[in-house]
C-alpha positions as CSV (number, residue, x, y, z in Angstrom):
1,X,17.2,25.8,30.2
2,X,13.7,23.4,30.7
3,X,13.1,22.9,34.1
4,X,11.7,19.7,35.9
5,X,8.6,19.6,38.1
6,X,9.3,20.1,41.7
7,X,8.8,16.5,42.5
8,X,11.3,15.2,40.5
9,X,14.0,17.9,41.3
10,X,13.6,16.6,44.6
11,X,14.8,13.2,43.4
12,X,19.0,12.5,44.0
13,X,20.8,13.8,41.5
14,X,23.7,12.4,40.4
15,X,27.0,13.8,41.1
16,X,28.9,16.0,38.8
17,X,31.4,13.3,37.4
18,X,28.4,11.0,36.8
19,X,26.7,13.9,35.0
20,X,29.9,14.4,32.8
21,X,30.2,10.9,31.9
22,X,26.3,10.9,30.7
23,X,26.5,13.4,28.1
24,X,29.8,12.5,26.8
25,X,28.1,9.0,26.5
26,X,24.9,10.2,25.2
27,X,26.7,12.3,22.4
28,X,25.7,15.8,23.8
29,X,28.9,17.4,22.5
30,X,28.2,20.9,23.4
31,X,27.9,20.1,27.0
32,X,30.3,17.8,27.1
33,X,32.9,20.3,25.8
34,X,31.6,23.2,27.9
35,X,32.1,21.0,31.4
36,X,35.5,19.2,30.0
37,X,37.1,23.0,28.9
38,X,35.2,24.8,32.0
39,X,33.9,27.3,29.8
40,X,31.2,29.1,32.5
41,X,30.1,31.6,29.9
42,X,27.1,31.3,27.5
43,X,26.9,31.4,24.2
44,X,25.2,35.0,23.9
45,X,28.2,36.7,26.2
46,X,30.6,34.4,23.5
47,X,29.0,35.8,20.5
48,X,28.9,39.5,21.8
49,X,32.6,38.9,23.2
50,X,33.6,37.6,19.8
51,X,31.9,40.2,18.1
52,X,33.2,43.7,20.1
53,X,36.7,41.9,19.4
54,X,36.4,41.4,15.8
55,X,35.0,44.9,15.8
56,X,38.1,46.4,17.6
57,X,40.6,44.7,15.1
58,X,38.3,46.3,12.3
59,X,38.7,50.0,13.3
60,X,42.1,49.5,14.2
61,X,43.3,47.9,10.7
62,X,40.9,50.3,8.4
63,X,40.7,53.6,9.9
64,X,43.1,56.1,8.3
65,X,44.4,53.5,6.5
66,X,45.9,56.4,4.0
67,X,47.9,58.0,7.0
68,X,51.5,57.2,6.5
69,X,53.3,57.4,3.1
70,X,53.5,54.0,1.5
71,X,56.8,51.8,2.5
72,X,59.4,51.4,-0.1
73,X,58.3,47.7,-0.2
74,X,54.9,49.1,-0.1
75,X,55.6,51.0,-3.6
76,X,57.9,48.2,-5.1
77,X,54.3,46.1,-4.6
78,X,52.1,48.9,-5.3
79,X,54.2,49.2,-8.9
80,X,53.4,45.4,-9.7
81,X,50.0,45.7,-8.7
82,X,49.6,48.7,-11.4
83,X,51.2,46.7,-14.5
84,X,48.9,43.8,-13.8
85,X,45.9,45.8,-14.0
86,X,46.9,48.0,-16.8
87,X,47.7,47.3,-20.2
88,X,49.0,45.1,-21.2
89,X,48.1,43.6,-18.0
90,X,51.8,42.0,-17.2
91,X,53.4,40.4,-14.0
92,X,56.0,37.9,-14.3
93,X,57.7,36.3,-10.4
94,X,60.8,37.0,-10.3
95,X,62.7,35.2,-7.3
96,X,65.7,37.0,-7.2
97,X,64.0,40.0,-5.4
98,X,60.5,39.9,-4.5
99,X,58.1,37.4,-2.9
100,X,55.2,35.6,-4.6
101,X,52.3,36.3,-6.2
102,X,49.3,35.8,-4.2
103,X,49.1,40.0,-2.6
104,X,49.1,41.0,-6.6
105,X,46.1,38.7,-7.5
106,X,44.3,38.4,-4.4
107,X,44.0,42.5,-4.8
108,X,43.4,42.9,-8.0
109,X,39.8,42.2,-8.2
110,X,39.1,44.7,-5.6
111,X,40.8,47.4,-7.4
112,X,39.7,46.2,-10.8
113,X,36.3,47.6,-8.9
114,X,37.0,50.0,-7.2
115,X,40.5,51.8,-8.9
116,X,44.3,52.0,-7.6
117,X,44.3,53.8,-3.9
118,X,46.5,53.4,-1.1
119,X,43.0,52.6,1.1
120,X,42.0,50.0,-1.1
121,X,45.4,48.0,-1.7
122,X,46.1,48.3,2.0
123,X,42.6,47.3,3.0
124,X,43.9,43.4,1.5
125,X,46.4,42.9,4.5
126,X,43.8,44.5,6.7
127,X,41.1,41.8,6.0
128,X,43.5,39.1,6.7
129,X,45.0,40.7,9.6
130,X,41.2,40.3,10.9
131,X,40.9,37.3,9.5
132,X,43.5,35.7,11.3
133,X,41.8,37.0,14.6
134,X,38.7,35.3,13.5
135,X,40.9,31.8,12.9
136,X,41.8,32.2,16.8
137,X,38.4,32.1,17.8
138,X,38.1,29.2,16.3
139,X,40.4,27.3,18.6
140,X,38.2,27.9,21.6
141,X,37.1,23.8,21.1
142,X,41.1,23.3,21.6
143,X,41.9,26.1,24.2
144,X,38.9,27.0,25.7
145,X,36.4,30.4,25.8
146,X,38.1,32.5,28.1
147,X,41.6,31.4,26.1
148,X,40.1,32.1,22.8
149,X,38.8,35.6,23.5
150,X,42.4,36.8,25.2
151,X,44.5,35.2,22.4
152,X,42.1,36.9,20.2
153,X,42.0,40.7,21.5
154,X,45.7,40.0,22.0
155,X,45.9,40.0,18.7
156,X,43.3,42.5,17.9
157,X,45.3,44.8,19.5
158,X,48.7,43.6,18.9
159,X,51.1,46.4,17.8
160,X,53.0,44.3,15.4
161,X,49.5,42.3,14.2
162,X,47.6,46.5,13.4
163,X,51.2,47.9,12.5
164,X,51.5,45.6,9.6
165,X,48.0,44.6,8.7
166,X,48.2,47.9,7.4
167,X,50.7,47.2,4.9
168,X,50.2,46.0,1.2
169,X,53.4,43.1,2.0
170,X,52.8,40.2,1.8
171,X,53.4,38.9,6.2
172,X,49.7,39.1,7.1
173,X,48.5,37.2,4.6
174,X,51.3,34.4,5.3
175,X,50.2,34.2,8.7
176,X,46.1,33.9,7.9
177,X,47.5,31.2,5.3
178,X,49.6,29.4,8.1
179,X,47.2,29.5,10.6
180,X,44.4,28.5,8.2
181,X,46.5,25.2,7.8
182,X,46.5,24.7,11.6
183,X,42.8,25.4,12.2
184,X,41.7,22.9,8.5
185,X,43.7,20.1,10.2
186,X,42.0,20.5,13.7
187,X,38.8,20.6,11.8
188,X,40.3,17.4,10.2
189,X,40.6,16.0,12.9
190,X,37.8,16.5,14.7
191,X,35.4,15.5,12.1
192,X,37.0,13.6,9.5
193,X,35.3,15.5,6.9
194,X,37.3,15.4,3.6
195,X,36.7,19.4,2.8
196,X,39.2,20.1,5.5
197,X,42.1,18.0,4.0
198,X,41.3,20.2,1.0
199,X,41.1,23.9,3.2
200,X,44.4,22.8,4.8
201,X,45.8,21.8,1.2
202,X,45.2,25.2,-0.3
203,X,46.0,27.0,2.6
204,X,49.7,25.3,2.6
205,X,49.8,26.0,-1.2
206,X,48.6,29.5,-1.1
207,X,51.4,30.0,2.0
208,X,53.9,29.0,-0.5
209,X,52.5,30.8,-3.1
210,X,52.9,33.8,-0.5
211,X,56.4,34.1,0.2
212,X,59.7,31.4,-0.2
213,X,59.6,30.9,4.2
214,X,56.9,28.8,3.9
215,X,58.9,26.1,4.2
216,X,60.6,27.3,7.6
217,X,56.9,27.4,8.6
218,X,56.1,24.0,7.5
219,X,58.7,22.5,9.0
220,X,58.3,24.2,12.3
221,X,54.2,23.0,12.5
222,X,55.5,19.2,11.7
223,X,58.6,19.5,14.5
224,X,56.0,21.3,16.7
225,X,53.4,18.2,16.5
226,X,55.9,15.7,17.5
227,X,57.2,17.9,20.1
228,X,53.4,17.3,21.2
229,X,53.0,14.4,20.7
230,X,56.4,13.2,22.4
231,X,56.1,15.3,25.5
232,X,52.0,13.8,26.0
233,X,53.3,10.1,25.1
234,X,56.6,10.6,27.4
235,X,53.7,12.0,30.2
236,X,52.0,8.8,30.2
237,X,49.0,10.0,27.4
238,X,47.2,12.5,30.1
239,X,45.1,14.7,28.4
240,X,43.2,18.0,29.5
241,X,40.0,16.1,28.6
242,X,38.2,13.4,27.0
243,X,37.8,15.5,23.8
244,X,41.0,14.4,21.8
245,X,40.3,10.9,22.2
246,X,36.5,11.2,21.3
247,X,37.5,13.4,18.1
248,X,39.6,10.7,16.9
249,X,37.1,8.1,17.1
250,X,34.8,10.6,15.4
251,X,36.7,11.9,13.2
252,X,40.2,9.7,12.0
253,X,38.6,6.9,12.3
254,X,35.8,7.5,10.6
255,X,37.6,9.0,7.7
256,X,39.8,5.9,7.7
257,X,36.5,3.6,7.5
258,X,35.0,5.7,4.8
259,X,37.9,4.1,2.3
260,X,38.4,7.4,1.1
261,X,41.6,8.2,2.2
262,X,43.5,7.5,-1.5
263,X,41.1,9.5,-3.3
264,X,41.2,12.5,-0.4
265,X,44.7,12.2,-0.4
266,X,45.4,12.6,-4.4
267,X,42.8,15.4,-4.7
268,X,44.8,17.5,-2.1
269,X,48.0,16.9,-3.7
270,X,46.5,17.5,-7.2
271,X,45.0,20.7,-5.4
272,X,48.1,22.2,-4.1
273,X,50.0,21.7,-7.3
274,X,47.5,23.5,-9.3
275,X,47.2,26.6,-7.2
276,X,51.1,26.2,-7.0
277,X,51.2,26.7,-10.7
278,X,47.8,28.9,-10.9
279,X,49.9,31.8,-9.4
280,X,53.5,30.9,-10.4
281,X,52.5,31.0,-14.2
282,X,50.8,34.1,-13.7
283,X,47.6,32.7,-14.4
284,X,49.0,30.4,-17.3
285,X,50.6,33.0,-19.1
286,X,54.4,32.8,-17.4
287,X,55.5,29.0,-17.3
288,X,58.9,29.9,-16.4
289,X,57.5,31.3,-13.1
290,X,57.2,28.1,-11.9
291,X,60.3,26.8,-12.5
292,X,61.5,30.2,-10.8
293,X,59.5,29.5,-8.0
294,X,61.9,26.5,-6.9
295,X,64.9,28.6,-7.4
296,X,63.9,31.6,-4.7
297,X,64.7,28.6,-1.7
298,X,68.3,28.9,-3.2
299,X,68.4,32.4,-3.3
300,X,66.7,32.7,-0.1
301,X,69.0,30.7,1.8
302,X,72.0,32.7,0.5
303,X,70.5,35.9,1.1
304,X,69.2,34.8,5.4
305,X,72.7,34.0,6.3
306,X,74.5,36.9,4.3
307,X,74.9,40.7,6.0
308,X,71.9,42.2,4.6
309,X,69.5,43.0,7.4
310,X,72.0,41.2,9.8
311,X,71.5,41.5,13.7
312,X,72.2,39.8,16.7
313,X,70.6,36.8,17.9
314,X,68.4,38.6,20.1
315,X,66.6,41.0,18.5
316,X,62.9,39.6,18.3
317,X,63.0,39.1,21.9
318,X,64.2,42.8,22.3
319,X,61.8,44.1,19.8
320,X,58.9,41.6,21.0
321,X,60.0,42.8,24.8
322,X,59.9,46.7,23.5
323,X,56.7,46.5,21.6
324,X,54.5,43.3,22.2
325,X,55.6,42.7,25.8
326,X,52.0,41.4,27.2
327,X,52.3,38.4,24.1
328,X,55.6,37.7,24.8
329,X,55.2,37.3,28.8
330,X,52.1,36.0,29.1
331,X,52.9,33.2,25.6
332,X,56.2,32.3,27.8
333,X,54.6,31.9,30.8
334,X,52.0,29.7,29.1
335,X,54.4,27.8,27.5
336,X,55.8,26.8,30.7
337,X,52.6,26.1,32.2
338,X,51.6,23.8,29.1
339,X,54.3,21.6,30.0
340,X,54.1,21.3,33.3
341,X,50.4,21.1,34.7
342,X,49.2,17.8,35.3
343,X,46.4,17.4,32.8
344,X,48.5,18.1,29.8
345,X,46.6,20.2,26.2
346,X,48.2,18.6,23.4
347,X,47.4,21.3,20.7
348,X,48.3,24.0,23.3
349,X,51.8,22.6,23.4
350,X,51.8,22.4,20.1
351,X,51.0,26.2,19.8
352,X,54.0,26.8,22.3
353,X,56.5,24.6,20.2
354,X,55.0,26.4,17.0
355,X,55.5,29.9,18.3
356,X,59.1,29.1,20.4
357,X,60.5,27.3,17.4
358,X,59.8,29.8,15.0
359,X,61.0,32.5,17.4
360,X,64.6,30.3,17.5
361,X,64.5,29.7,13.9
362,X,63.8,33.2,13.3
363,X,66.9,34.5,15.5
364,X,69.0,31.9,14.3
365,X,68.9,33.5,11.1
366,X,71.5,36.6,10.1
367,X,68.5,38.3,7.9
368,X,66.6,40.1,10.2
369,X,63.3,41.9,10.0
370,X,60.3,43.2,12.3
371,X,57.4,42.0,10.0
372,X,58.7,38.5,10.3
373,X,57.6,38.5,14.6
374,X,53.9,38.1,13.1
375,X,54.8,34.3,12.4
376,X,55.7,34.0,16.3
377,X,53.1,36.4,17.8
378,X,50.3,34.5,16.8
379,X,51.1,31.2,18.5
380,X,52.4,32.9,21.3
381,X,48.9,34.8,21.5
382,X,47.3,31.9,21.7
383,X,49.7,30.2,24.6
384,X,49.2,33.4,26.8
385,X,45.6,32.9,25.9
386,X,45.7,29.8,27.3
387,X,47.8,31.1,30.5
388,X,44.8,33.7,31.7
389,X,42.6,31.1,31.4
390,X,44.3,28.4,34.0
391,X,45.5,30.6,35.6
392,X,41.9,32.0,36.4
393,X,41.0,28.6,37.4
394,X,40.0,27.0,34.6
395,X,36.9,29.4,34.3
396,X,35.0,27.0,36.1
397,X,36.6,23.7,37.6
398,X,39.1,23.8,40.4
399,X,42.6,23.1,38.2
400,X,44.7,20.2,40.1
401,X,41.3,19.2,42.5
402,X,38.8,17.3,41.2
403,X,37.0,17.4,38.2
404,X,33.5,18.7,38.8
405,X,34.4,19.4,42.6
406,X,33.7,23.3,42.0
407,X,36.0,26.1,42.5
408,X,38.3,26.3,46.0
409,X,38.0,28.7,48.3
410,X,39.4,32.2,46.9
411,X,39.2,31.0,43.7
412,X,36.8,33.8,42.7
413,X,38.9,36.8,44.1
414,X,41.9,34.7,42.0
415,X,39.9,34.9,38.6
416,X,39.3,38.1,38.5
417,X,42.8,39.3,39.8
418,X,43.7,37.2,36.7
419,X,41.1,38.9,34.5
420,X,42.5,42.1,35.4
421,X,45.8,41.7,34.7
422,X,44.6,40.1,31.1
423,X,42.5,43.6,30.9
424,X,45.4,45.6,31.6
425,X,47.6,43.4,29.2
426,X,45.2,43.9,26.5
427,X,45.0,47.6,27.6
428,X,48.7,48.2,27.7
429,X,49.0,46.7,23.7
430,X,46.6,49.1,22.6
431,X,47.9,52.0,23.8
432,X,50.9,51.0,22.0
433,X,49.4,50.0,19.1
434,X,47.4,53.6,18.8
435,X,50.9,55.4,19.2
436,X,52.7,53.5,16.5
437,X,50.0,53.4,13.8
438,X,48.9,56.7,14.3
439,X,51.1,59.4,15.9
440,X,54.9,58.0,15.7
441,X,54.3,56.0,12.2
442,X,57.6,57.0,10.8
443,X,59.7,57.5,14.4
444,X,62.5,55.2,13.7
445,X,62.7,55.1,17.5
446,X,59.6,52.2,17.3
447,X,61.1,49.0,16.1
448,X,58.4,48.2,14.0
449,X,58.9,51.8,12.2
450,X,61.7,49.6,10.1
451,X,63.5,52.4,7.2
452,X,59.3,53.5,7.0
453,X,58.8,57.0,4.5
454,X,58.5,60.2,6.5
455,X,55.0,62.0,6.2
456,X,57.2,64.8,4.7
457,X,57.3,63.4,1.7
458,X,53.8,64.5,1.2
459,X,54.7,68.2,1.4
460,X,56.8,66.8,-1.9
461,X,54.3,65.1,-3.6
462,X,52.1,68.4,-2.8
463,X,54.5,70.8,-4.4
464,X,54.9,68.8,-7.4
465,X,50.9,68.4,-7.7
466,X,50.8,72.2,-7.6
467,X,53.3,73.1,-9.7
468,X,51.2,70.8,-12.5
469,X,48.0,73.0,-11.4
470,X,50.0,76.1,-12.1
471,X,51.4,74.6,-15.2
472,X,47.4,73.3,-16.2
473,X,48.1,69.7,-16.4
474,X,47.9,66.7,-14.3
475,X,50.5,64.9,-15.7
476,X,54.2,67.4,-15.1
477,X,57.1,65.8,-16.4
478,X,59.8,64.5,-13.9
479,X,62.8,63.8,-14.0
480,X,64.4,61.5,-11.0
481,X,67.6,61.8,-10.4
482,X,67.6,60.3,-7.1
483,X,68.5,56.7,-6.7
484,X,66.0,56.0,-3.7
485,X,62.8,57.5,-5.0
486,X,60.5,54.2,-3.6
487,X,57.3,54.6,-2.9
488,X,57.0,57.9,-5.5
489,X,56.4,56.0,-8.3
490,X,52.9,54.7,-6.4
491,X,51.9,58.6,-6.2
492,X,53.0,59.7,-9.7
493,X,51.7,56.6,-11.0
494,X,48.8,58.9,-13.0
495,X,51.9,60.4,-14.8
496,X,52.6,59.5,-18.0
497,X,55.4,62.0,-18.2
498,X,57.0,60.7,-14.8
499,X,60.6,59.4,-15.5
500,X,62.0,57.4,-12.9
501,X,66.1,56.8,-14.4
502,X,67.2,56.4,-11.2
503,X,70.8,58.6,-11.7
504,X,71.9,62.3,-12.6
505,X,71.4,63.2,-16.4
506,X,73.7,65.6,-18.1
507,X,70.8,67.7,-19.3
508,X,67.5,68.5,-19.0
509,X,64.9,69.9,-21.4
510,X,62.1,72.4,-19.6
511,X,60.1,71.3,-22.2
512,X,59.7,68.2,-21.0
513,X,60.6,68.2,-17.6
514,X,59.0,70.6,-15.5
515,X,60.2,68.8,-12.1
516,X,63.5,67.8,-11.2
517,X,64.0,65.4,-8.2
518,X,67.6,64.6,-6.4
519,X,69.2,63.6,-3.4
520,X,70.5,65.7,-1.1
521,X,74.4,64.4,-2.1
522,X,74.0,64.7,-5.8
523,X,73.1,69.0,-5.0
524,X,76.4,70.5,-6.3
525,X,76.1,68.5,-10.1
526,X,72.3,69.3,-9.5
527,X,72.9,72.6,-9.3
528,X,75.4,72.9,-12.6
529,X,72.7,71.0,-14.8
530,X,69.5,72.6,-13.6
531,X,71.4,76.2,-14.8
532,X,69.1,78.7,-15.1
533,X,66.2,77.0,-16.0
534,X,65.4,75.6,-12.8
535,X,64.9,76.7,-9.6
536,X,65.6,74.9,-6.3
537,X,61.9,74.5,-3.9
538,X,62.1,74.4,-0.1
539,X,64.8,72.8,1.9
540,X,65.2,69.1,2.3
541,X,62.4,66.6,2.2
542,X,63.2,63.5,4.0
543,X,62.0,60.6,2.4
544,X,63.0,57.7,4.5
545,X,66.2,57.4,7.5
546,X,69.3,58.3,5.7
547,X,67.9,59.8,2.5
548,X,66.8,63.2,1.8
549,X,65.4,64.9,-1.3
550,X,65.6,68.3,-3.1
551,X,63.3,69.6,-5.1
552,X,64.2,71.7,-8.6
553,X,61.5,73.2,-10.6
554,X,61.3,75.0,-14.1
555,X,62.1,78.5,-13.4
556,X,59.1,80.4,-15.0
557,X,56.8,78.1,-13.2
558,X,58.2,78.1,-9.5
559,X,55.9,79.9,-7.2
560,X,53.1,81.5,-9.7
């Protein structure tokens, strides 16, 4: 910072509200934002903050990322993924039973490059699920420094956030999309710039090119803004600061003096529609994809109120109390706060109406499933963000005194009591998150360990593997019996003579079928078909909660 000569610093300075008021007047927006947020922390201690956080969701997401066995989801996607890039190169939506198509495409260049591997299919969500951490740091304009950075290792560290950025589904990328809309229309309105219409546009048309919920998480953002903007009218206007007002005279306005709004508005709506159709068609090449693509709303809204995946009402706070308990107390008690302090942050109450009325939507809803917390963790994140920081004081003004007045007395001992209970927060999440997503991965005991495959199932996929070395080839023939066999078709997706029927055939030829894989149930008719050609391998190999394999292989080749 320049420095004065020491007859001039002698001169009166002005006070601190005066000082306010003459950068906000003379445009200094960086200053003006610092002193109206209370952001006491420089730019260099933001950026290495930032940085060491974005660093942490890295290693957490991408380490070991071949671990645990793929889900059965995992393998239904992982099976798409593998037609598209092989001949003859086919995907067509179907919305009777699987999601969109944005995972399949947005992948595919990757392992065009780089070949089919659990690491690089999985390492997709990953990038998203730090992506989406990146998004929240983006709000510290809206929230603050000190807000942005919790919200942000929050989510770093999340259990839920790692558990399922690890995952080739399609829930973190839905959630980056989501977010992505929210973050474009701040930008939006802040600036005025047309190229955020257009980011929000895409985002919203890429979210519903990501899964058939979009629109429960449309909906829920345009309720959440006029929960907003209600509560802030019906509180007389009172803002946290000057910013929001400023912005709009910087940003709507000018966009609304530019004239441009028509042509803004058509390009965004000619936008979404052709990335709408871009994936739906399959590139172009499946027009009836699109039509399909209005019918999974139907099919989805018969299939969240029927018994599949149904559970009481409150589950997501049980599982959000069991696993992401720091988010949830911390986004609850900042909700609370939101509403009630006397300088009221619009987009923060926003963020808490987002998050709460996704969370009721959610658990209104029979279907039931812990991937689907992501869409409220992140607001809520951002909420108990929000909560450290005021609670701290503000990071720098005195909350409820006057602006500029400087902290009260004991307000330092106060901020970092505060601190350390958002260090011990963050601490407590990722000691969670390190036990789920890398020593109980497939405990059922974990919430977010949902029907996952047992690690035993590689001891099966190793057996089979070695019985094709002893047998000098790569590719055994198998035969699966088994009517569960998701995700094996992922590993035996090299082999050509893999046959996956799905049900108990009435014969088998050794000549072709070197491996014979059941369910523990069908054993007795296994038994009488395999004769004495085949020989049962080891004991049971659990392949998900429930179901359990056995393992027959051709006599004269079993344990050479």
């Amino acid at each position: 910072m320049a420095t004065a000569s020491t007859k001039r610093a002698r001169k009166k300075r002005p006070t601190a509200g005066v000082t306010v008021a003459r950068k906000i007047s003379a445009g200094d927006a960086s200053d003006a934002r610092r002193v109206a947020v209370g952001e006491e922390i420089s730019e260099r201690a933001w950026l290495i903050a930032s940085i060491i956080i974005l660093m942490l969701a890295t290693a957490l997401r991408v380490y070991a990322l071949e671990l645990k066995p793929l889900h059965h989801d995992e393998g239904v996607n992982g099976f798409f993924l593998t037609n598209l890039l092989r001949p003859p190169h086919h995907y067509s939506y179907d919305p009777a039973n699987y999601h969109g198509p944005t995972l399949y495409y947005l992948t595919l260049p990757l392992v065009a490059f780089t070949g089919l591997s659990t690491f690089v299919i999985r390492f997709v969500p990953a990038l998203f699920g730090v992506g989406t951490v990146w998004l929240v740091l983006a709000l510290r304009r809206r929230v603050g420094a000190l807000a942005a950075l919790t919200a942000a290792a929050l989510i770093a560290v999340s259990p839920a956030c790692v558990f399922y950025s690890r995952y080739f589904i399609h829930e973190m990328s839905f959630v980056f999309f989501t977010l992505g809309i929210v973050v474009a229309a701040l930008r939006f309105y802040e600036t005025g710039a047309a190229k955020y219409v257009y980011l929000a546009s895409a985002s919203a048309a890429m979210l519903f090119a990501t899964k058939e919920t979009a629109f429960i998480s449309v909906v829920t953002l345009g309720l959440a803004w006029l929960v907003a903007f209600v509560w802030v009218k019906m509180a007389g206007g009172v803002r946290a600061d000057g910013r929001e007002r400023n912005s709009e005279a910087v940003g709507l306005t000018k966009f609304r003096a530019s004239g441009q709004a028509p042509f803004v508005v058509a390009i965004s709506v000619v936008l979404f529609v052709f990335i709408w159709i871009l994936f739906y068609s399959s590139f172009f090449t499946n027009w009836k994809g699109v039509l399909d693509s209005f019918k999974a709303f139907d099919i989805w809204k018969e299939t969240g109120m029927s018994e599949f995946h149904r559970k009481p009402l409150y589950t997501y706070v049980k599982w959000l109390l069991q696993e992401d308990a720091p988010i949830f107390v911390l986004g609850s008690f900042g909700a609370v706060w939101a509403l009630f302090e006397s300088r009221k942050n619009r987009f923060v109450i926003f963020a808490a109406a987002w998050g709460c009325g996704l969370l009721a939507a959610y658990s209104l809803i029979s279907y039931k499933t812990p991937w689907l917390v992501l869409n409220f963790v992140v607001p809520l994140s951002i909420v108990g963000g929000y909560a450290v920081q005021q609670a701290a004081g503000g990071w720098a003004s005195a909350q409820g005194g006057r602006r500029g007045a400087g902290p009260r007395r004991g307000a330092g001992p106060r901020r970092w009591a505060v601190l350390a209970v958002a260090a011990v927060a963050v601490g407590v999440s990722l000691y969670q998150s390190v036990v789920i997503n890398f020593r109980e991965y497939d405990n059922d005991q974990y919430p977010y360990v949902y029907s996952q495959t047992y690690r035993q199932v590689f001891d099966l996929i190793k057996e089979v593997e070695l019985l094709g070395a002893r047998a000098g080839t790569k590719e055994p023939g198998i035969g699966m019996a088994s009517p569960d066999y998701w995700p094996l078709p992922w590993y035996f997706r090299d082999d050509s003579h893999a046959g996956f029927e799905g049900r108990l055939s009435s014969y088998y030829d050794p000549n072709s079928t070197s491996v014979i894989i059941g369910r523990e149930d069908q054993l007795p008719q296994l038994q009488r078909v395999a004769g004495d050609a085949y020989v049962r391998v080891g004991g049971l190999y659990p392949l998900r909660p429930g179901v359990n394999l056995v393992l027959f292989e051709r006599a004269d080749l079993a344990g050479k």
